[in-house]
N, C-alpha and C positions, 0 to 999 in steps of 0.2 A: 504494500500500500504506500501511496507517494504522499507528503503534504506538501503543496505547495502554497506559495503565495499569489497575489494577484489583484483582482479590481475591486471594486467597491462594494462592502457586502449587501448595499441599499441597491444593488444591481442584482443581484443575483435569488435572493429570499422571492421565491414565488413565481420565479423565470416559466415563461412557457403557461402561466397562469392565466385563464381565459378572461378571469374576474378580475385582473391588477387592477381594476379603478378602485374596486371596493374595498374597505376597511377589510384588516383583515382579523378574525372572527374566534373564539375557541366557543367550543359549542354551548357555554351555559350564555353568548351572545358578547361577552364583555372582550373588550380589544385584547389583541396577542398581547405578548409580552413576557421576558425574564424575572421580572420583579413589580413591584406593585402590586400582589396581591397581598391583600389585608389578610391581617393573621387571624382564623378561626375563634368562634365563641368558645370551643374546649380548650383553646391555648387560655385564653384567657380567663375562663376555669379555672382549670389550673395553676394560673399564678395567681388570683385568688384565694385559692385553697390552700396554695402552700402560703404566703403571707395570713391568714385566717392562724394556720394551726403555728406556725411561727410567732404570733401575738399572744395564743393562749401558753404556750409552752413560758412564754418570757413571765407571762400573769402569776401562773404557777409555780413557778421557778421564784419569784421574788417574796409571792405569799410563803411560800414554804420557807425562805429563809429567813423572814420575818421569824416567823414560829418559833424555828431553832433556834434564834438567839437572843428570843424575847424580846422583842423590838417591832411596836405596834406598824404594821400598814395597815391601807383603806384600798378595799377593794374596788370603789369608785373609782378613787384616785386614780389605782391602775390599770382598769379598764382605761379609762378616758385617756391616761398615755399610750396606752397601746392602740386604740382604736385612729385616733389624730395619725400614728404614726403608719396603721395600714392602710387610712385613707391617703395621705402622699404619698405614700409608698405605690399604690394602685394605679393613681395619676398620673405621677411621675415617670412610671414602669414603661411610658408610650417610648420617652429617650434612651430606652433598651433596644426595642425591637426597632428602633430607627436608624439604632446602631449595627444591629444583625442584620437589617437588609442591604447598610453600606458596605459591609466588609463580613460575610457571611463568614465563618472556620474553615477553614482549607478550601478555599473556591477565592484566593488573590494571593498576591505577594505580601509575605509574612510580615513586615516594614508598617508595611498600613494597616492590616490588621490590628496589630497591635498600638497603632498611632489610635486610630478610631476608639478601641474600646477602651484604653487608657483615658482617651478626650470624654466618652460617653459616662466612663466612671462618673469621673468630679463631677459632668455637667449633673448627672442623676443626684450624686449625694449633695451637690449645692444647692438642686431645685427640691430633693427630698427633705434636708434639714429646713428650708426657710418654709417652705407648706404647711410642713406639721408645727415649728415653732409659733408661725402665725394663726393655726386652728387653735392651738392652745393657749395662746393671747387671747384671742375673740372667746373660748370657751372659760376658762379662766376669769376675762373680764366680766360675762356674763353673768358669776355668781358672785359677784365683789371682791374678785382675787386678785394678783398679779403675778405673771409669768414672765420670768425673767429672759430677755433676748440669749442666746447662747454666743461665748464670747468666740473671738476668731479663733483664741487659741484653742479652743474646743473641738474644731473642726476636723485632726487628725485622726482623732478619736471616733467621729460619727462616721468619720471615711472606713474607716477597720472595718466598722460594721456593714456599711454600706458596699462596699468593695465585693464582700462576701454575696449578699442578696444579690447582685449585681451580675457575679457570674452565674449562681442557681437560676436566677428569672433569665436569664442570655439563654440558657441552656435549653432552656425553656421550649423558647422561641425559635431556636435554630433547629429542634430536635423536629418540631411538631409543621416548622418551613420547608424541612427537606423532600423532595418529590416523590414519591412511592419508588419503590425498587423495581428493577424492570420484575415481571415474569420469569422463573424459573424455565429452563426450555423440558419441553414433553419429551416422551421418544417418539422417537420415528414414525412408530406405529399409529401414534395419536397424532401425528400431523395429518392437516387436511390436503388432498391433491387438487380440491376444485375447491371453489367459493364462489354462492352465488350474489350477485350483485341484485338487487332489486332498485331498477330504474322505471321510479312510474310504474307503468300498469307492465311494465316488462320483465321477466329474470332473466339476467344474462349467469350463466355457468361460465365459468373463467378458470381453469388451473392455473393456481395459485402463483407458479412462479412464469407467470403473463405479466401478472401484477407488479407494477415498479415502484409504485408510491402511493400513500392514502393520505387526504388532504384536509382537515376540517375548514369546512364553510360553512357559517351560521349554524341551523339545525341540520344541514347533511354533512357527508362525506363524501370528497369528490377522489374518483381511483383514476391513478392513471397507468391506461393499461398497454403491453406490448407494440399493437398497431395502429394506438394514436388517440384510442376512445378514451373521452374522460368520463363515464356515466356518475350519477348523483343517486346515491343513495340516503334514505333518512334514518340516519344512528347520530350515534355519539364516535368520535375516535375513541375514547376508551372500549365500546362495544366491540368497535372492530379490533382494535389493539388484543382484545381476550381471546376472540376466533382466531387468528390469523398468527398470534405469536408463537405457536409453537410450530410453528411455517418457516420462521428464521425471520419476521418482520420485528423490527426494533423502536422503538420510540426514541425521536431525533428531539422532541418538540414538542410543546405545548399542542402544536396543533398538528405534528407531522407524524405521518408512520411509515420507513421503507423497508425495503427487500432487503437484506443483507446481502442476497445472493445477487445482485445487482448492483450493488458499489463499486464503481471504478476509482476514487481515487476520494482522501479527505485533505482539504485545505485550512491552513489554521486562517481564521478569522479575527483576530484581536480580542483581547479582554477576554482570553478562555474559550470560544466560541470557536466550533468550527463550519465548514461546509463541504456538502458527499456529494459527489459526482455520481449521479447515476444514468451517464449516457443520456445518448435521443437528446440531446440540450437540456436535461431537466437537471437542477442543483437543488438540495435541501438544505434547510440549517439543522444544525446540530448546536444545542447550547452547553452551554456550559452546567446547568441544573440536571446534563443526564451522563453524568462520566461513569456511568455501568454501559451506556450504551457507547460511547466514546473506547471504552475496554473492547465491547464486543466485537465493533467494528475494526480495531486492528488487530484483531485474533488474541485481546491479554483474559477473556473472558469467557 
């Protein structure tokens, strides 16, 4: 397999594509794309959950040692510090995950990586300490109290701690960001020899390795096949991605699925991104969010 370099990847993404005016599509409707997708209501579950039981451990943990050493606390008290602080803590958490999608764990050069989440630290424990100091001024003042600002020299201190949340809720994020794993391949036997396409009121029968690429557009899937037809079927690429992989087709892409057995050649494309030559003039992309499939296609997989 060759990589070569060459022209403009804003030239070649969707080459031979009948629809290049149209936006182009992944099938729940919303624009292509590497990144920009908002991180799920169960991610954020669970960093909920884990700051939730993180707040009650600290509750307990402090009444308990109240106890043993006879030294009155109020369990109001500690709620209301813990509770100000999982509420900034929650808010705050957004300068995490804005930091995972800058510089995702092993998906860039290690320099920046670490530039970015060192940057994201502080910026979270800066904006996490003044949140919660300020709820607990406003709450505090509420009952006739006063809450004392915390001093600068403080700040090392709430970084320790912060640092720590920092990388569990990162973890978080990056774990639950990661793209599903390709499909395991079938054997032989469970591969299919034909596939039918349903185009319209038609079914076309196609063995399988006719097929050179599956396309998502809006709610279809457009194939493109040996002698030039592109018929439109209405799936999902995932749908077809689950027939057809143990056929030897790979997911390139958000919205791409090719032939392995049809790849002539992959090109590095910048920023981790490649592009696969699959003859007939047809190029795909390859991102960088699928390096199982990146493995497979130069045989490390």
């Amino acid at each position: 397999m060759t990589d070569q370099t060459g022209d403009d990847p804003e030239e070649w993404v969707g080459r031979r594509h009948p629809r290049a005016g149209w936006p182009r599509r992944v099938t729940n409707g919303a624009a292509a794309g590497t990144s920009g997708a908002r991180f799920s209501w169960r991610t954020w579950l669970a960093v909920f959950g884990l700051i939730v039981l993180a707040g009650f451990v600290n509750v307990m943990t402090v009444l308990d040692d109240a106890h043993r050493h006879g030294v009155p606390a109020s369990l109001t008290v500690e709620l209301a510090l813990e509770a100000t602080s999982a509420v900034a803590a929650l808010t705050t958490a957004t300068l995490i995950g804005l930091a995972v999608r800058l510089a995702p764990p092993g998906r860039g050069p290690i320099l920046r990586t670490v530039v970015v989440h060192l940057g994201g630290s502080l910026a979270y424990s800066a904006a996490h300490v003044t949140l919660m100091t300020s709820l607990r001024v406003l709450l505090w003042g509420a009952v006739g109290l006063r809450y004392p600002w915390a001093a600068l020299g403080d700040f090392p201190y709430e970084y320790r701690k912060d640092a720590l949340a920092y990388v569990v809720i990162a973890g978080i994020f990056w774990i639950t960001a990661r793209p599903a794993a390709a499909p395991s391949p079938q054997s032989a036997e469970a591969a299919p020899t034909t596939f039918d396409i349903r185009d319209a009121a038609t079914i076309l029968r196609v063995p399988v390795g006719e097929i050179i690429a599956a396309m998502a557009a809006r709610n279809y899937v457009e194939f493109v096949l040996e002698d030039g037809r592109r018929p439109l079927m209405r799936a999902s690429i995932a749908q077809i991605e689950a027939k057809l992989g143990p056929a030897g087709f790979v997911r390139t892409h958000r919205s791409w699925l090719v032939n392995a057995g049809r790849v002539r050649a992959l090109s590095a494309a910048g920023s981790g991104d490649f592009r696969v030559d699959l003859g007939c003039g047809l190029t795909a992309p390859l991102s960088r969010r699928y390096p199982a499939a990146l493995a497979r296609l130069r045989g490390e997989g």
